[in-house]
C-alpha positions as CSV (number, residue, x, y, z in Angstrom):
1,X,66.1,16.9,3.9
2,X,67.1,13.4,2.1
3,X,64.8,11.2,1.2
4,X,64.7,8.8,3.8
5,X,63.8,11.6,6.3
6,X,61.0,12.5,4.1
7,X,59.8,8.7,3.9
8,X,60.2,8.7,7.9
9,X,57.6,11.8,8.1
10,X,55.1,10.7,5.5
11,X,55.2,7.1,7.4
12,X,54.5,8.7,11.0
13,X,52.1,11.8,9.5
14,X,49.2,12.7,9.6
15,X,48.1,10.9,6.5
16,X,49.6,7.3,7.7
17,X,47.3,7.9,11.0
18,X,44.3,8.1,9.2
19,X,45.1,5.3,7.1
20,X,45.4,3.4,10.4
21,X,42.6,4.4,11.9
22,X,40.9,3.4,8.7
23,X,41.6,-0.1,8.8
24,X,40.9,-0.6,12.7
25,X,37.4,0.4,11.7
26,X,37.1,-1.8,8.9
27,X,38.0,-5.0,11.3
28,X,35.9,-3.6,13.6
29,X,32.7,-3.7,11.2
30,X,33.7,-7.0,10.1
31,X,33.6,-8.3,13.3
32,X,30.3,-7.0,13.9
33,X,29.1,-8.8,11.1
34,X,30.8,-11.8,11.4
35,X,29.1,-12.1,14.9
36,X,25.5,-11.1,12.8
37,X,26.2,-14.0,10.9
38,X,27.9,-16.3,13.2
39,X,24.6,-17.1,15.8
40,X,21.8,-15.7,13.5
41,X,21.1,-12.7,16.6
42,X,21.5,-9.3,15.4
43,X,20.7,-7.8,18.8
44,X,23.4,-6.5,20.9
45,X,24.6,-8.3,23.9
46,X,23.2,-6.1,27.2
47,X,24.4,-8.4,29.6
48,X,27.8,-7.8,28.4
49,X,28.1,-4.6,28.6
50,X,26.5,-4.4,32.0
51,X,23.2,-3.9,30.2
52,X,19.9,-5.8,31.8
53,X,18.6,-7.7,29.0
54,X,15.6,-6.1,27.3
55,X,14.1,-10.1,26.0
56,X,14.0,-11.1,29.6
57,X,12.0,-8.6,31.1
58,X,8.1,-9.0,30.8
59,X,5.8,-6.2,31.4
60,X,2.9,-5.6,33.8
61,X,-1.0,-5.9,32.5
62,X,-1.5,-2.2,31.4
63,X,-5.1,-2.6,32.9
64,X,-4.5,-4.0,36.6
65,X,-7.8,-4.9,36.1
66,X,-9.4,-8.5,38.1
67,X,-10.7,-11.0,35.4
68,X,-14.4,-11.7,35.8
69,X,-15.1,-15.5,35.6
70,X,-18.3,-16.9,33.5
71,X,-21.0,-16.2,36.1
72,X,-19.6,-12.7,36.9
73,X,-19.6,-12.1,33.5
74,X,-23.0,-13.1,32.8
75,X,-24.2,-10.7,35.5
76,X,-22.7,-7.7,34.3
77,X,-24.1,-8.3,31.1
78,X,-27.6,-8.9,32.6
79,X,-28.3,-6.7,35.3
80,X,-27.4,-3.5,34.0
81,X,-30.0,-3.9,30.9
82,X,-32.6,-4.7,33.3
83,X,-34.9,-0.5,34.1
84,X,-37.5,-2.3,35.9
85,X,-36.5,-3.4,39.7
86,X,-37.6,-6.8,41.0
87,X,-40.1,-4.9,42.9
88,X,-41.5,-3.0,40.0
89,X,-42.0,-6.4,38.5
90,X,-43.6,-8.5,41.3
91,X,-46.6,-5.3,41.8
92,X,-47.3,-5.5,38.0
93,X,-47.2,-9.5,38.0
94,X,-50.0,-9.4,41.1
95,X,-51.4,-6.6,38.8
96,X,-51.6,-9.0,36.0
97,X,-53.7,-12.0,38.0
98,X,-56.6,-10.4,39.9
99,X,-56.3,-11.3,43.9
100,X,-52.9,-13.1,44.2
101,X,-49.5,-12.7,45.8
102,X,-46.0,-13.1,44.9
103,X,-44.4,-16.2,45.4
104,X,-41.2,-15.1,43.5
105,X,-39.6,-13.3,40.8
106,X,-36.6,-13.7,39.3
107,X,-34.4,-12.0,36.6
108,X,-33.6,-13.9,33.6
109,X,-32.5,-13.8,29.7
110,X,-35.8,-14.5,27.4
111,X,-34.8,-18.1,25.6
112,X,-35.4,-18.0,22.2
113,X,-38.6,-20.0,20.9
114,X,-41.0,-18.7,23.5
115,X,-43.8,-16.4,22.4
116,X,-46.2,-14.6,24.0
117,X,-49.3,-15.5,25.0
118,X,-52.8,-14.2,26.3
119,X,-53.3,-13.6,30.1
120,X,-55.7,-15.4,32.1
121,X,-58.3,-12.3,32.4
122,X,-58.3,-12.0,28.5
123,X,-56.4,-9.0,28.1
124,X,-53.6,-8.9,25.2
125,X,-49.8,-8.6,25.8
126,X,-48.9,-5.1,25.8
127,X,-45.1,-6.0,24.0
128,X,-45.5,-6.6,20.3
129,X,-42.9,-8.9,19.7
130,X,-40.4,-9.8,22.2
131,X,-37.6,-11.0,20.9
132,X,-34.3,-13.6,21.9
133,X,-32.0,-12.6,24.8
134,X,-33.9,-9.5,26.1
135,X,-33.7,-9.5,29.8
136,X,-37.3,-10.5,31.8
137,X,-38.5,-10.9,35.0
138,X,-40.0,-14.5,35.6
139,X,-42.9,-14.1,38.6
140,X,-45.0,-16.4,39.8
141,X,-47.5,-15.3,42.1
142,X,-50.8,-17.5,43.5
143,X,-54.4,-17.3,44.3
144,X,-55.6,-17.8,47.9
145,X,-56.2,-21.1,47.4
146,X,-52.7,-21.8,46.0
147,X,-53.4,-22.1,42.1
148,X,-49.9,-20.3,40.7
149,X,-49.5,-18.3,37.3
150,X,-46.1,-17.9,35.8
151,X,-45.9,-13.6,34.6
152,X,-43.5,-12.7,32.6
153,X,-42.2,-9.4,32.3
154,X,-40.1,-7.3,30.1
155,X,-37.5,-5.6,32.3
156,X,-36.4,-2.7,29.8
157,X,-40.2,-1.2,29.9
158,X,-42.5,-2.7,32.6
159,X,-45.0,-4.2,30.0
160,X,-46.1,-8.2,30.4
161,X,-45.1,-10.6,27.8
162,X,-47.1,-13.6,28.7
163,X,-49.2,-14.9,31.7
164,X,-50.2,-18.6,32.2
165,X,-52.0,-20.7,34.6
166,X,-51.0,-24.3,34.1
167,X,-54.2,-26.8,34.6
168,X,-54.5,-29.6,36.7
169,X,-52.0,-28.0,39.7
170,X,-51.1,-30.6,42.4
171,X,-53.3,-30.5,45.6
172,X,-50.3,-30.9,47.8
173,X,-48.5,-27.9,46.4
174,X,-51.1,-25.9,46.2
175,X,-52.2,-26.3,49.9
176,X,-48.8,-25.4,50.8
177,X,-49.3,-22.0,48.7
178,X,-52.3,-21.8,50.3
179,X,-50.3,-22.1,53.8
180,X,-47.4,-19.5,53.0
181,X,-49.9,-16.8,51.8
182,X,-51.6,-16.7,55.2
183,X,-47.8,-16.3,57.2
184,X,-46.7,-13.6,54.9
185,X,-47.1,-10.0,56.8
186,X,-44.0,-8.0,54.2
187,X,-44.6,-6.7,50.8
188,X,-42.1,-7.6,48.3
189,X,-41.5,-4.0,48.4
190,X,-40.5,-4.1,52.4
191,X,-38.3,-7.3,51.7
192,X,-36.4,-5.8,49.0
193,X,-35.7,-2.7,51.3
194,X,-34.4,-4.7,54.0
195,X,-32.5,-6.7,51.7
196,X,-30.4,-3.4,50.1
197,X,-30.2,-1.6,53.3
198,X,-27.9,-5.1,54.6
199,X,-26.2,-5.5,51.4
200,X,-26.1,-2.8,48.4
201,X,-26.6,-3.8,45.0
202,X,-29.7,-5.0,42.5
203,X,-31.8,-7.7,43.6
204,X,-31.7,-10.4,40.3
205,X,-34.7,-12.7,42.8
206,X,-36.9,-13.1,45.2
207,X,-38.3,-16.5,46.2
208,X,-40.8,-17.8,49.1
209,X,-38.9,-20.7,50.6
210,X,-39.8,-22.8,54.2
211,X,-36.9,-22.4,56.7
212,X,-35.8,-25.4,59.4
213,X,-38.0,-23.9,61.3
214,X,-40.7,-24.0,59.6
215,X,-41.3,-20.4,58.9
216,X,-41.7,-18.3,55.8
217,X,-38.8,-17.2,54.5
218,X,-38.0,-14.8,51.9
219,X,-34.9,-15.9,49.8
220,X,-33.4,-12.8,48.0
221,X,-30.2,-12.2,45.8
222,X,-28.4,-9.3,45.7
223,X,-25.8,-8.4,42.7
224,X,-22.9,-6.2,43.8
225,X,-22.6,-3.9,41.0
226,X,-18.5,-3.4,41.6
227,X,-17.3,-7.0,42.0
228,X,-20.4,-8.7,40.3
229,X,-20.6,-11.2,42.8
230,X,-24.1,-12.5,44.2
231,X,-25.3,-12.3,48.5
232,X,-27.7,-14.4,49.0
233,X,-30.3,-13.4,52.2
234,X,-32.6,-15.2,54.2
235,X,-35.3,-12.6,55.2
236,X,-38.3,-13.9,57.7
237,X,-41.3,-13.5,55.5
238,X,-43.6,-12.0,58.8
239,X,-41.2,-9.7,60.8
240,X,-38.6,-8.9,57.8
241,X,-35.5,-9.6,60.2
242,X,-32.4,-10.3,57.8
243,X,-31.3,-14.1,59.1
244,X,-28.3,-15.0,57.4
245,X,-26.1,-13.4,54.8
246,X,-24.0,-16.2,52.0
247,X,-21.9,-14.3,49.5
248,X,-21.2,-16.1,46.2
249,X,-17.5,-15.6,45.2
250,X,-18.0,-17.9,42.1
């Protein structure tokens, strides 16, 4: 074999292949990072290669869950930390003041600054120190002849935190006090039946109110415990007939 057949073979041999192969690897990494370089994006390019691209897609909530707005909130902060039912806390309110009937009770946060304070009959406060943002029950129930006291009750354990008769009530008011007492044939306990078997859920209040016609009317309102939102019902105060049904959304 001369040597320009030897030359041929070496150029077209195994060795030469590599070689070539070699340096179509080399321009193909410095292309690679030429384009790294070029637009300042190191991430591949999906879409050209038939790829979706990954930066465009957004992914679902992992929850699914519906966003509660302030007043939903609030309530599902509220009602579960109230044990004692609004029922619970109107019979120890008329409990509290000798000879008087509920006008209303309604579930609430304690504001700070308040303190307790001695009932009416003399007795102490049975809660030692109440303290800020402790849920209560806010009852005000009336004598026969219309003189109110505001109760207030602590709705983790049942016990009163304050009851006060304000002096110097107006006449007007308290005749009409005097007037619903007399039209009133259903407990609180009755209305607040009624008021669960239409719509389930915790009652947060219960209010005397005059309809248009000029009936008693208990107003009651009923916290849905899955959605938070609040029904409010218009039960007549003598026959305990639901009359209308408004469910707050908001």
């Amino acid at each position: 074999m001369n040597l320009q057949s030897i030359h041929r073979n070496r150029a077209g041999g195994p060795r030469a292949r590599r070689v070539q192969t070699a340096a179509l690897c080399a321009v193909a990494v410095a292309a690679l990072v030429g384009g790294c370089g070029s637009g300042g994006d190191a991430r591949p390019n999906h879409a050209a290669a038939g790829q979706p691209d990954v930066r465009q897609t957004t992914s679902p909530s992992p929850s699914g869950s519906v966003r509660l707005n302030e007043d939903q909130a609030a309530r599902k902060a509220l009602v579960p930390a109230a044990k004692v039912t609004a029922d619970k806390a109107a019979a120890t309110a008329v409990a509290e003041v000798p000879d008087s009937t509920l006008l209303s009770v309604e579930l609430k946060r304690r504001a700070s600054g308040s303190s307790p304070s001695p009932s009416p009959t003399g007795s102490p406060s049975p809660t030692a120190s109440p303290r800020t943002g402790q849920p209560v029950w806010v009852a005000e129930v009336s004598k026969k002849d219309g003189t109110a006291s505001t109760v207030r009750i602590d709705a983790e354990s049942g016990d009163v935190i304050r009851s006060r008769t304000d002096p110097g009530q107006d006449a007007d008011e308290k005749a009409e006090r005097a007037s619903w007492i007399t039209k009133i044939k259903q407990t609180p306990e009755q209305v607040a039946k009624a008021a669960t078997d239409r719509k389930k859920g915790t009652i947060t209040s219960m209010e005397l109110d005059d309809a248009d016609s000029g009936d008693v009317i208990w107003s009651v309102e009923v916290v849905s415990t899955d959605d938070w939102n609040k029904s409010t019902l218009d039960i007549d105060a003598t026959t305990g007939e639901v009359l209308s049904e408004d469910v707050d959304r908001d």
